[in-house]
C-alpha positions in Angstrom: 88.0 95.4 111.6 90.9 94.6 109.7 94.4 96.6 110.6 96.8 96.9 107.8 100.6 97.5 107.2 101.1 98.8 103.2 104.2 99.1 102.2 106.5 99.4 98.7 109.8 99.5 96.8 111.5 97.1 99.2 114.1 96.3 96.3 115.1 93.3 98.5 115.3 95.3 102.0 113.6 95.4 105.1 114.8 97.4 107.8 114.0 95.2 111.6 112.2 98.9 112.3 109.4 98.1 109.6 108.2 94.9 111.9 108.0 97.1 114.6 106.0 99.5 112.9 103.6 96.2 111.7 104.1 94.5 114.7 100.1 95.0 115.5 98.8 95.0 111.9 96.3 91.8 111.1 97.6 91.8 107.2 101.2 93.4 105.2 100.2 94.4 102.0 103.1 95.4 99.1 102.6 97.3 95.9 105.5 95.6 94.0 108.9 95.7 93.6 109.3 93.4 96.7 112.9 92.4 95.6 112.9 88.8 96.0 110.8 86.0 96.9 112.9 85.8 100.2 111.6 89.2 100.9 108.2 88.0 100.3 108.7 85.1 102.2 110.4 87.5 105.5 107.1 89.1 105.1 104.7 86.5 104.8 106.0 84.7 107.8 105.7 87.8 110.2 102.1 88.5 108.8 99.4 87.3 105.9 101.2 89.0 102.8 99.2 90.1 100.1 101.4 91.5 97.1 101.8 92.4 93.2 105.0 92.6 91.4 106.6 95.5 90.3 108.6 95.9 87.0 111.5 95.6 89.1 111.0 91.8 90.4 112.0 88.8 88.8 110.6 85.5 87.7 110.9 84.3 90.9 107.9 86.7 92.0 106.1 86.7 89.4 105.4 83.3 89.2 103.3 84.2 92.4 102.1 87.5 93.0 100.5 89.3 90.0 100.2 92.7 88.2 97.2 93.6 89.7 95.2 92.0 93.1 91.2 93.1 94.0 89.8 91.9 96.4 87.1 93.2 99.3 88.6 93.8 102.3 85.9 94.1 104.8 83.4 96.2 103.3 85.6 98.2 100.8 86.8 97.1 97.2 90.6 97.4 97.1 93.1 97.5 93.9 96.4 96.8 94.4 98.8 97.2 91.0 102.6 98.7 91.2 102.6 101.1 88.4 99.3 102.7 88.3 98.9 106.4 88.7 97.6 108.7 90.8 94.2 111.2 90.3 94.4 112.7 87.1 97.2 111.0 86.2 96.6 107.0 85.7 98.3 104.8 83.5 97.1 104.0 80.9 96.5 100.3 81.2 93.9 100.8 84.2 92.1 103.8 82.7 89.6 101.7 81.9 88.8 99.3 85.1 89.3 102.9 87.2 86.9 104.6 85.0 84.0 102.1 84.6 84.5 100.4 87.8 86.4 102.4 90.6 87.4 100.8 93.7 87.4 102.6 96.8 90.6 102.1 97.3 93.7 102.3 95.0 97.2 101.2 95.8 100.2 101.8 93.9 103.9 101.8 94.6 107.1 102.3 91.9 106.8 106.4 92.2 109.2 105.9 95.4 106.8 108.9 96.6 104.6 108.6 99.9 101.0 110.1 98.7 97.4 110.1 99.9 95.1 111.6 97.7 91.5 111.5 97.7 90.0 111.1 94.1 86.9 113.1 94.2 86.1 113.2 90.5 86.3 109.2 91.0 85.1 109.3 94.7 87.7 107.0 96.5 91.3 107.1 97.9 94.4 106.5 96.4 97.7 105.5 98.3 101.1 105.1 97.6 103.0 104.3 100.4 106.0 105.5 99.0 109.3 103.3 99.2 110.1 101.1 102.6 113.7 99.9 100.9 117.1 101.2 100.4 117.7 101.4 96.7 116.3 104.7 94.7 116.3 108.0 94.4 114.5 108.9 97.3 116.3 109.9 100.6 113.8 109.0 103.3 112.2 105.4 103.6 108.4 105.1 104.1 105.6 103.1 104.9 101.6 103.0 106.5 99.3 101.6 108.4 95.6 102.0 108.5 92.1 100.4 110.1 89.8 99.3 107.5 86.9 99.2 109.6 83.3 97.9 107.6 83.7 100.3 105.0 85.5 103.1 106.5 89.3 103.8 106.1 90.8 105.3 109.4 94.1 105.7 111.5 96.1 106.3 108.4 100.2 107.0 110.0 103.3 107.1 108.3 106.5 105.3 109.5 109.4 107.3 108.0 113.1 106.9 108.2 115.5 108.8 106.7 118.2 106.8 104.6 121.4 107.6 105.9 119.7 105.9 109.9 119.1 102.4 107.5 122.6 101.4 108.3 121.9 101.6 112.1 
């Protein structure tokens, strides 16, 4: 059983109420535009960080996280990539993998919009964990956490803050 904190859209922010909401998660995982490696870094020193970069990140990410991370996770197949869609709506870049070989879970960020949507055409679930950081056009700040348990998804809950609280 592997508990997991997923967050987004960091843009070089994290809030000290994020760590509280991950302080019992195993794993972090961010679906790009982290900000900065010393976000990355903040991250990977509270918890194991696995991460992509967004189009928003710099060289200094890039260099170490890619576009898209899969990897098994327990028993279930997981896609991480920043800009990737949602059901009925993917980019066009992973049409193809999605198509011919789905995961059973895919994670995107950049959309700056919290959804959980289960694919049924495809037959897994998608997440976007909307955006944990303070730049965007969004006015509330979020972010999950989940039990990936064998090969079962569970416990899914939502840490939300609004914007205008960040500067407390």
């Amino acid at each position: 059983m592997k508990r997991i904190g997923l967050l987004s859209d960091t843009h070089g922010f994290l809030h000290h109420r994020i760590f509280s909401f991950f302080e019992n998660v195993d794993e972090i995982w961010h679906a790009g535009d982290i900000g900065n490696i010393e976000t990355a870094d903040q991250l990977g020193a509270f918890r194991p960080l696995k991460a992509v970069y967004g189009n928003m990140d710099g060289q200094d990410v890039r260099v170490i996280y890619p576009q898209h991370l899969r990897f098994f996770c327990e028993g279930v197949d997981v896609w991480i990539t920043h800009i990737g869609g949602y059901p009925g709506r993917y980019e066009r870049y992973v049409k193809p993998d999605v198509f011919v070989k789905p995961p059973n879970l895919f994670i995107s960020g950049h959309s700056h919009i919290l959804k959980v949507i289960y694919d049924k055409k495809l037959d897994f679930l998608h997440m976007n964990p909307g955006a944990a950081g303070n730049k965007g056009l969004h006015k509330v700040c979020t972010a999950l956490r989940f039990v990936i348990d064998g090969k079962d998804i569970r416990d899914l809950e939502i840490w939300e803050m609004k914007r205008k609280e960040l500067i407390i």
